[in-house]
N, C-alpha and C positions, 0 to 999 in steps of 0.2 A: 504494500500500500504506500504510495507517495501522498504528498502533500500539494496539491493543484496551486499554481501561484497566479493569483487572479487580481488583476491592474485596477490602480483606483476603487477597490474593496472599503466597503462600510460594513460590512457581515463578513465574520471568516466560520471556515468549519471547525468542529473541534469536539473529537469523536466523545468525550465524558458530559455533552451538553446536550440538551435534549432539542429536537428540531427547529422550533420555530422560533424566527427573528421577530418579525412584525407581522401585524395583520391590517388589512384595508381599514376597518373601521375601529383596529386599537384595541377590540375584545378579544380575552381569550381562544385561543384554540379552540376548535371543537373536533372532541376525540369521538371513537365509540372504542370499546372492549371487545375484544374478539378471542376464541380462539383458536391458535393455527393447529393445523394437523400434518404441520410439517416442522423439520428441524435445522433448516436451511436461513430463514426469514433471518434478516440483520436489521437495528433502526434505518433507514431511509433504502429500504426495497420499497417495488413497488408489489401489492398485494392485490387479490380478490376474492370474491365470496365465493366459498364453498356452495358445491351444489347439491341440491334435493333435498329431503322436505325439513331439513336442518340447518339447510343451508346459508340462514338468517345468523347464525352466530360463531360459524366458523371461518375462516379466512386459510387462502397460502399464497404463493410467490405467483407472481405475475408471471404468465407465459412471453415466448419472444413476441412480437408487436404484438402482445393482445389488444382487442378493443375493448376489452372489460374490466380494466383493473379500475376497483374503487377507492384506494387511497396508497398512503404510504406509510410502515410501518416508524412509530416514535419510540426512544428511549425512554422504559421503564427504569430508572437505576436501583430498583427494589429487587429485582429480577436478575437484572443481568448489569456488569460492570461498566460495560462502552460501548458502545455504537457499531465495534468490530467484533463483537462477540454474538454467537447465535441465539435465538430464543430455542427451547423445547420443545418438542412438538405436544398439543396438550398446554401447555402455557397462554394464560389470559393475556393478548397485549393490547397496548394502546394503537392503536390506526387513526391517523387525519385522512379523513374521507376528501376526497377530491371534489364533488356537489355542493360540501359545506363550509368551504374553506375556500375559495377562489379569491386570488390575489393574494395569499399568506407569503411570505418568503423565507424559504425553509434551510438551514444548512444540514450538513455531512449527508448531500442526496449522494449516494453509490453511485457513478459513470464508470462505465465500463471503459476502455482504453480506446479513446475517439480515435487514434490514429494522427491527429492533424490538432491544432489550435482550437478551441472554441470560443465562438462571437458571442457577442452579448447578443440574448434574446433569440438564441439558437434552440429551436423544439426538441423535445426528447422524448424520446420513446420508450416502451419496455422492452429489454431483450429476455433473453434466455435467465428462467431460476430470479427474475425479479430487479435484474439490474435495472440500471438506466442507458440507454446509447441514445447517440445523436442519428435524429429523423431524417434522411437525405431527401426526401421530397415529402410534403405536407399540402394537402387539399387540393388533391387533381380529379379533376373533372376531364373526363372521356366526353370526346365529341361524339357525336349519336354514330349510328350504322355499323355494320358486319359486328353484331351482336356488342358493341363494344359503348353501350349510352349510360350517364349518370356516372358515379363515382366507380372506379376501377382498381382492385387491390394488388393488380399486377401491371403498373405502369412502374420501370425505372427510370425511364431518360425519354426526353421529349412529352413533358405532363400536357394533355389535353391532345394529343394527336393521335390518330386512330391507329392501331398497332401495335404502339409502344407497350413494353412489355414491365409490371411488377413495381410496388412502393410503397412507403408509409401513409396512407391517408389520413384524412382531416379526425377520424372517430379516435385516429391510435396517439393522438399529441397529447399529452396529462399536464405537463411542465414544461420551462424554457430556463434556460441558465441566465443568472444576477450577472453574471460579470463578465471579462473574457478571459478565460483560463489560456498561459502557455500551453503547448503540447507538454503532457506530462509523461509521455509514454510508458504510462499504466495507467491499470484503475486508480480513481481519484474520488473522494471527500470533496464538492460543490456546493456552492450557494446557489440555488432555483426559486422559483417561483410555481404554485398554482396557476397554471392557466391554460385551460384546455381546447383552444380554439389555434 
């Protein structure tokens, strides 16, 4: 694990603190309690609701782009030491739900090893086991014909033209990075924001 060095920072990460910097309207966080049935979940994964007819009060790790994750897991320090440590599976934790929390800005979100620099207000995705990675394309719209109309989940390159093949869509963006992080060439502790459009 490195430490992301991110330019002109007013929030840093800092894996013994529990997520959240600020909130748009200044109130508290709003958490819910869940728990996982997994033993993977770290604070700032990204989670979702277990399913079936339980599956109101269980949570686990976000799949890669999923379009379903409902929040992101926060530091319990009752439970577990730091941010870099796993929850139990079976363990009650705290989740900031992504619906009820919009514009919060959150430190130690998990990014996976972007490869390249990250911009400020660069969207993020879920990858694999609940990470976070950067969204390479974000709300494309397929022009109509040869089956190819309305949003398309396999457009890569050339968004909106008929063809193109594979991408991250408008449903899979949850967050966007606070600052511009150097290339850290690993996983990094980030500063983000709520904001799923």
């Amino acid at each position: 694990m490195t430490t992301a060095q991110e330019a002109n920072k007013f929030y840093s990460s800092d894996i013994t603190k529990k997520l959240t910097c600020e909130t748009p309207d200044g109130k508290p966080i709003r958490h819910e309690w869940l728990e996982t049935t997994s033993a993977n979940i770290k604070p700032g994964y990204a989670v979702i609701r277990a399913t079936g007819a339980a599956g109101e009060k269980y949570c686990t790790e976000a799949g890669n782009d999923s379009p379903l994750a409902y929040g992101i897991a926060d530091l319990d320090p009752n439970q577990i030491a730091n941010c870099d440590v796993a929850y139990a599976s079976g363990d009650i934790i705290p989740v900031i739900p992504f619906h009820k929390n919009v514009g919060a800005v959150l430190r130690n979100v998990y990014l996976a090893d972007p490869g390249a620099a990250v911009d400020v207000d660069t969207p993020l995705c879920c990858e694999a086991d609940g990470v976070w990675g950067v969204a390479v394309e974000a709300a494309l719209l397929q022009e109509g014909g040869a089956g190819n109309s309305g949003f398309d989940d396999a457009v890569t390159t050339n968004p909106g033209v008929n063809g193109a093949t594979g991408s991250t869509i408008h449903n899979r963006i949850f967050m966007r990075s606070q600052y511009y992080v150097a290339d850290p060439n690993a996983a990094s502790r980030i500063v983000a924001r709520i904001s799923p459009w």
